[in-house]
Gaussian input, Z-matrix of N, CA and C with variables (Angstrom, degrees):
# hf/3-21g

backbone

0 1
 N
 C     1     B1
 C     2     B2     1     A1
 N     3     B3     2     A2     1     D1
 C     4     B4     3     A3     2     D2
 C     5     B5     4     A4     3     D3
 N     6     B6     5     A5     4     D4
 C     7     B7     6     A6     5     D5
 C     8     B8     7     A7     6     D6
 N     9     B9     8     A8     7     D7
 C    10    B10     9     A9     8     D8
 C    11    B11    10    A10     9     D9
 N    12    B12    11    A11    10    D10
 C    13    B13    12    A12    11    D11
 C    14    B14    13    A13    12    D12
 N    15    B15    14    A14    13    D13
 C    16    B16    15    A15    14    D14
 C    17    B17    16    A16    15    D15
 N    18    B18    17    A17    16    D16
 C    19    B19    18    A18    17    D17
 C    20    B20    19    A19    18    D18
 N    21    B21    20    A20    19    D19
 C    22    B22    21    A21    20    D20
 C    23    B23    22    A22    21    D21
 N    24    B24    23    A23    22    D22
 C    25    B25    24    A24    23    D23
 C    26    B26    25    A25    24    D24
 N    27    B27    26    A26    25    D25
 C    28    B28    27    A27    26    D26
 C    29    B29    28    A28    27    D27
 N    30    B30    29    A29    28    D28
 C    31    B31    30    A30    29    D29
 C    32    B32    31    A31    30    D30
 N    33    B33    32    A32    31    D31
 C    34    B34    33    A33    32    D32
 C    35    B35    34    A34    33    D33
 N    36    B36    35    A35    34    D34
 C    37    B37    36    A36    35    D35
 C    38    B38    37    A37    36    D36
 N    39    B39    38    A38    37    D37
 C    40    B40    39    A39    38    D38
 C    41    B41    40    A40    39    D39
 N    42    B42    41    A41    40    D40
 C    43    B43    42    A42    41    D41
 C    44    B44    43    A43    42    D42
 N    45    B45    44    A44    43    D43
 C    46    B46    45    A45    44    D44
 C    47    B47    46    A46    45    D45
 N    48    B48    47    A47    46    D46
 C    49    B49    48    A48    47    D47
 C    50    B50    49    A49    48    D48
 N    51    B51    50    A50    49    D49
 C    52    B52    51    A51    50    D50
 C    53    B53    52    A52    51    D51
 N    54    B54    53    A53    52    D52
 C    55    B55    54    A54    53    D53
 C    56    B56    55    A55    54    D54
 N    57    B57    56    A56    55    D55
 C    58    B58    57    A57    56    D56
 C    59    B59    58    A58    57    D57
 N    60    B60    59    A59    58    D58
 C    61    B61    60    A60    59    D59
 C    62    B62    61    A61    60    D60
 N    63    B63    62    A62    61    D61
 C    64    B64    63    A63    62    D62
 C    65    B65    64    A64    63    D63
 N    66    B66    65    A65    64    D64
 C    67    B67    66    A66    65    D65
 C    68    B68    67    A67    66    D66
 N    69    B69    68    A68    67    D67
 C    70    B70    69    A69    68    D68
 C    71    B71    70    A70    69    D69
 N    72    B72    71    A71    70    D70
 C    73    B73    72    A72    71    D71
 C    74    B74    73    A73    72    D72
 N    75    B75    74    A74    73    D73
 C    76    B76    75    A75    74    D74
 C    77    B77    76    A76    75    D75
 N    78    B78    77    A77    76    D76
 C    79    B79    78    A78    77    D77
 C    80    B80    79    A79    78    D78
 N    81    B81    80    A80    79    D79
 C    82    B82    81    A81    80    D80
 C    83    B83    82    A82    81    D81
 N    84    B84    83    A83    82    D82
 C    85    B85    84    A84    83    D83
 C    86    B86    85    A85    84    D84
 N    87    B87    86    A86    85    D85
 C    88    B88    87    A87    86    D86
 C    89    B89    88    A88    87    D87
 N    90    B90    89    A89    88    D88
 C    91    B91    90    A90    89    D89
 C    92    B92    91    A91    90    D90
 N    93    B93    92    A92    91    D91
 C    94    B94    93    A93    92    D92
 C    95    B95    94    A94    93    D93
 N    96    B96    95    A95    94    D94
 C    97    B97    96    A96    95    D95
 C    98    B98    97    A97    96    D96
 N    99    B99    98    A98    97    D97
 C   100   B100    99    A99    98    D98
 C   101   B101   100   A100    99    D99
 N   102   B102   101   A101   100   D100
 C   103   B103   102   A102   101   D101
 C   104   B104   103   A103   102   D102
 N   105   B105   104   A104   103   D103
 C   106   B106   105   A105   104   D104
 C   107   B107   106   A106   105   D105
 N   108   B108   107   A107   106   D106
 C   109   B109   108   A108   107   D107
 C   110   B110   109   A109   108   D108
 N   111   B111   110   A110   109   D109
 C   112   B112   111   A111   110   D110
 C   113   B113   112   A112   111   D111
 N   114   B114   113   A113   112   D112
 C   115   B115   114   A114   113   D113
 C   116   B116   115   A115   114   D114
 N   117   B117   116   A116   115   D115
 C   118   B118   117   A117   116   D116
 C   119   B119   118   A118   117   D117
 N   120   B120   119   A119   118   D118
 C   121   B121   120   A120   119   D119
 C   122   B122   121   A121   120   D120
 N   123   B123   122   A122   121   D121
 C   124   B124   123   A123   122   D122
 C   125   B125   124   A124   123   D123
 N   126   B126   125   A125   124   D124
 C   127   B127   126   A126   125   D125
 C   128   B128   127   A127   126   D126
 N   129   B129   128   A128   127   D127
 C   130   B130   129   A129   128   D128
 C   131   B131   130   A130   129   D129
 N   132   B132   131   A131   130   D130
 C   133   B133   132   A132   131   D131
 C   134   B134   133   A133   132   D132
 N   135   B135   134   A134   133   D133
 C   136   B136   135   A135   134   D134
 C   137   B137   136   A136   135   D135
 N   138   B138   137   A137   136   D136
 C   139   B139   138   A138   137   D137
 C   140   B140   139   A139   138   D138
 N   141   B141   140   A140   139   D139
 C   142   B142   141   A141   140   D140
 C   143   B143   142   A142   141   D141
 N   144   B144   143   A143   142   D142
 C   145   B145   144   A144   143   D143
 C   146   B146   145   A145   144   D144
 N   147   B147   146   A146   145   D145
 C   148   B148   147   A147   146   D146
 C   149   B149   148   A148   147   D147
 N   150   B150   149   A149   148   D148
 C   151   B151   150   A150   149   D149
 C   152   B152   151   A151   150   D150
 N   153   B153   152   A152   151   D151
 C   154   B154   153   A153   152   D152
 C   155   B155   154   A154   153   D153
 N   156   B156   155   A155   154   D154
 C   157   B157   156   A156   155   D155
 C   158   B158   157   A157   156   D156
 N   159   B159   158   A158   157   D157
 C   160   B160   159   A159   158   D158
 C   161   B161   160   A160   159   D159
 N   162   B162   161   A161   160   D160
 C   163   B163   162   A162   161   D161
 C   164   B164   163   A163   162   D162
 N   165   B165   164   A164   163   D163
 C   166   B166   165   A165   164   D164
 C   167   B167   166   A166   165   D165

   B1=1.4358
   B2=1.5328
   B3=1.2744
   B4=1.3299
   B5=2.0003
   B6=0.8504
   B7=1.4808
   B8=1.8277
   B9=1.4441
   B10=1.6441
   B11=0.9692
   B12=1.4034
   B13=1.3196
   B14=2.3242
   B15=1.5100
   B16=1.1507
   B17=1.5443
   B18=1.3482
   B19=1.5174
   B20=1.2614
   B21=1.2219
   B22=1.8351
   B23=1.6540
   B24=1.5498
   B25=1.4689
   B26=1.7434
   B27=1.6409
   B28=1.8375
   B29=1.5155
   B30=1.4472
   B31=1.6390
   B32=1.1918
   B33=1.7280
   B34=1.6171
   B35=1.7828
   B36=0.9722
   B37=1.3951
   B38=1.3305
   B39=1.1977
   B40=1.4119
   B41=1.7963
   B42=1.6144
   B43=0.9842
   B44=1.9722
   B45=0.9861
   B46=1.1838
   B47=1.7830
   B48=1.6115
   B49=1.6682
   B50=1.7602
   B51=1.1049
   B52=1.6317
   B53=1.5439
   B54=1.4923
   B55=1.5893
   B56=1.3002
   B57=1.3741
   B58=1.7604
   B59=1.5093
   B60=1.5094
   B61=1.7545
   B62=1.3551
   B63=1.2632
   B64=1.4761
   B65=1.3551
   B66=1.6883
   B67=1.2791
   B68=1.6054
   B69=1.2766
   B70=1.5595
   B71=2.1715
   B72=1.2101
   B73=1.9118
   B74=1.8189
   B75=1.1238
   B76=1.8528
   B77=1.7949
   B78=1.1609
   B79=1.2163
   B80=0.9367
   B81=1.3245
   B82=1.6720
   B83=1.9894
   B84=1.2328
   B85=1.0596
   B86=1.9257
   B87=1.7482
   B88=1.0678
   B89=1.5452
   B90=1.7476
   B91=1.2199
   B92=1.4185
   B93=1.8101
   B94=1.4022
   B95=1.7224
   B96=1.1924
   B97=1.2313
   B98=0.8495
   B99=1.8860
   B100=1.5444
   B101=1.2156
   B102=1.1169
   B103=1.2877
   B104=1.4504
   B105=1.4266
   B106=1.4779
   B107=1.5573
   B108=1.6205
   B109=1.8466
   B110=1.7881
   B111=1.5518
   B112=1.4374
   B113=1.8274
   B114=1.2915
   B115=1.0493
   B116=1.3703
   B117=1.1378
   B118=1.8340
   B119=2.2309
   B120=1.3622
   B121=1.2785
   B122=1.2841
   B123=1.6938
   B124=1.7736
   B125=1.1424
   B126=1.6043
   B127=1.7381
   B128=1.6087
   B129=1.8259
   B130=1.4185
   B131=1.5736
   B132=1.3471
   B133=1.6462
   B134=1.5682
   B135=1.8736
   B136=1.5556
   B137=2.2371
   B138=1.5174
   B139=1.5230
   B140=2.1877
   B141=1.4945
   B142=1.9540
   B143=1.5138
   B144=1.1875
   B145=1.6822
   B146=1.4481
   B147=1.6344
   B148=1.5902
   B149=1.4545
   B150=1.6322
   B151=1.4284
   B152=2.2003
   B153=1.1837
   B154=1.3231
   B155=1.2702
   B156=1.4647
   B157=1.2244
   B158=1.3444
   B159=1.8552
   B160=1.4589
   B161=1.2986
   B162=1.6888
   B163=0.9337
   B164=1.4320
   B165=1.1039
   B166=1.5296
   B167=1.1515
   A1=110.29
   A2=125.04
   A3=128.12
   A4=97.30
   A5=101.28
   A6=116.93
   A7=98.27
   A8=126.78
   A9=119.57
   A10=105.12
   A11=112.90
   A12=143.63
   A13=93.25
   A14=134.16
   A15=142.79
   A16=96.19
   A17=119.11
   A18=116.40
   A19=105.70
   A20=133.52
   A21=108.87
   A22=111.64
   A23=109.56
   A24=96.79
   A25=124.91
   A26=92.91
   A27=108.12
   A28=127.36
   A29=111.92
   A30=120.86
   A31=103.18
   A32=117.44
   A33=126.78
   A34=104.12
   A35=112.94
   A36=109.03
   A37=128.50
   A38=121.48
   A39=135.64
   A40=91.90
   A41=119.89
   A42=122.13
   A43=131.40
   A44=92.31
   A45=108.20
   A46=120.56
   A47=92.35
   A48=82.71
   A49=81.19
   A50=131.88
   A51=121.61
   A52=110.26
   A53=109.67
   A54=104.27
   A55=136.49
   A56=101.90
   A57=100.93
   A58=79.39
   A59=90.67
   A60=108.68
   A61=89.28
   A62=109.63
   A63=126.96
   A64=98.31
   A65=135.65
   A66=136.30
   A67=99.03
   A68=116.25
   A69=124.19
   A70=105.35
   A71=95.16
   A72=99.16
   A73=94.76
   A74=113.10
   A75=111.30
   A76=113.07
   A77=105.33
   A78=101.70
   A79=103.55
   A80=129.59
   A81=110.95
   A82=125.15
   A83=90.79
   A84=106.92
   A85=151.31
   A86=103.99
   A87=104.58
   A88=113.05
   A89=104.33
   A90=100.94
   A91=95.39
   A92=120.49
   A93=116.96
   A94=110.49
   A95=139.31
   A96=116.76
   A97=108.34
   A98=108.66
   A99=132.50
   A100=122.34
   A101=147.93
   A102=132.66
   A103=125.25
   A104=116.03
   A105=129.55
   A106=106.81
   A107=93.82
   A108=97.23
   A109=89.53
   A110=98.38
   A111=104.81
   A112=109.11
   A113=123.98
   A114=123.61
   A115=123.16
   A116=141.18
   A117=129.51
   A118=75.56
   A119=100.89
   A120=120.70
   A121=112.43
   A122=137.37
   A123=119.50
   A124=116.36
   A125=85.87
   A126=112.03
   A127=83.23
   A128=103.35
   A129=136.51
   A130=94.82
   A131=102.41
   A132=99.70
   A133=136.33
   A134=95.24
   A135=107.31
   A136=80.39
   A137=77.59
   A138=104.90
   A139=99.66
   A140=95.72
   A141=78.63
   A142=86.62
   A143=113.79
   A144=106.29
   A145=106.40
   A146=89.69
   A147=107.77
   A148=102.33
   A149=111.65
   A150=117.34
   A151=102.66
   A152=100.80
   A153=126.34
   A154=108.94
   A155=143.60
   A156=131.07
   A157=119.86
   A158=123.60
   A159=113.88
   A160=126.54
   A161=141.77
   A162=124.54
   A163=115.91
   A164=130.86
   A165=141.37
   A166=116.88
   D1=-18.63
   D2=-159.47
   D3=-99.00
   D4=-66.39
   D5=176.65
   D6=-51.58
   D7=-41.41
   D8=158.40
   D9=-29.62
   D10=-91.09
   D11=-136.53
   D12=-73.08
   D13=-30.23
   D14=176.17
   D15=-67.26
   D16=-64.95
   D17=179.52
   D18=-57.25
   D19=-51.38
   D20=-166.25
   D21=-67.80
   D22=-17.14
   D23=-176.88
   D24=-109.53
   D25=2.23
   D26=131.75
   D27=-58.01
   D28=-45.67
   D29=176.97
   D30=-51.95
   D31=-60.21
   D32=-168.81
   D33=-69.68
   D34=-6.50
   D35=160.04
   D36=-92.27
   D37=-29.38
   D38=-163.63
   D39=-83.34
   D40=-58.57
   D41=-174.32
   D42=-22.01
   D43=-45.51
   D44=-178.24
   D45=-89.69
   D46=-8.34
   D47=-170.57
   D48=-98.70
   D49=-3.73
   D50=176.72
   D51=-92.55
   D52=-9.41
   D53=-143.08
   D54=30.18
   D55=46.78
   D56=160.71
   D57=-164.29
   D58=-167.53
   D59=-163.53
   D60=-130.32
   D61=168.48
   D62=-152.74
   D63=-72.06
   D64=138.06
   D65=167.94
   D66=92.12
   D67=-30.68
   D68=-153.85
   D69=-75.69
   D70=125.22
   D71=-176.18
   D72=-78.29
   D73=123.00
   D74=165.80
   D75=-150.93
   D76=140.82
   D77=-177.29
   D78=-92.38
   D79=-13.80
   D80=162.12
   D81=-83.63
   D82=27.75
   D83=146.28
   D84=-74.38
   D85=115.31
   D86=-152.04
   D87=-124.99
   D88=15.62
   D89=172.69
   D90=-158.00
   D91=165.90
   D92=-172.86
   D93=-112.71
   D94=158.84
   D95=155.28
   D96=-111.94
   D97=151.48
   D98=177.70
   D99=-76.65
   D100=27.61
   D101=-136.40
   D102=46.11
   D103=-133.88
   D104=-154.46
   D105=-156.06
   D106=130.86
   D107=176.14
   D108=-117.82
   D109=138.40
   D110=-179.82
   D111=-83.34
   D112=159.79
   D113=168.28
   D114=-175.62
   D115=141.20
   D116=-119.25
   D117=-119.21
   D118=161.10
   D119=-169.33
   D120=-130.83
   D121=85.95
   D122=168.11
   D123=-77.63
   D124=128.05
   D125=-172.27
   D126=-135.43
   D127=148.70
   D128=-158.65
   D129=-58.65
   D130=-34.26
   D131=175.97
   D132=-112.73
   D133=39.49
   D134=156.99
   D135=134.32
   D136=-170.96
   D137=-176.82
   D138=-82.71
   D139=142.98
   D140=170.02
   D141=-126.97
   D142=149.21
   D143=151.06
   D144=-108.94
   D145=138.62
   D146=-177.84
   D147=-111.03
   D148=155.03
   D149=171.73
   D150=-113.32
   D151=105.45
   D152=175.10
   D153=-51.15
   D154=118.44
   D155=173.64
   D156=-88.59
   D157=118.21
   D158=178.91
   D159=-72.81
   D160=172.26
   D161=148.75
   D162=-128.87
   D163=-178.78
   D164=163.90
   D165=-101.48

C-alpha cells in the first residue's frame, strides 16, 4: 500500500514536468520519459522498492 500510494504521487509529479501523461501524444509536450531506475526505500514498516521515473 505504501509503495502504491509513493508511485502514484511520483506519476502526479512527473506529469507536469513532461506536459502530458504517461502514454498520452501532446504537442505541448516538453519533456520525454526514460523509463524507471529501481531503488529500495526504509520505511518504519519494512524495506519498499520503488520504481523512480526518468526523464530526458
Amino acid at each position: 500500500m505504501i509503495r502504491e500510494l509513493a508511485q502514484r504521487m511520483m506519476d502526479a509529479e512527473v506529469e507536469p514536468l513532461c506536459g502530458a501523461g504517461y502514454g498520452e501524444v501532446s504537442r505541448e509536450r516538453v519533456n520525454r520519459r526514460n523509463g524507471y531506475r529501481s531503488r529500495e526505500w526504509d520505511t518504519r514498516a519494512g524495506t519498499v522498492e520503488l520504481a523512480i521515473p526518468r526523464l530526458r
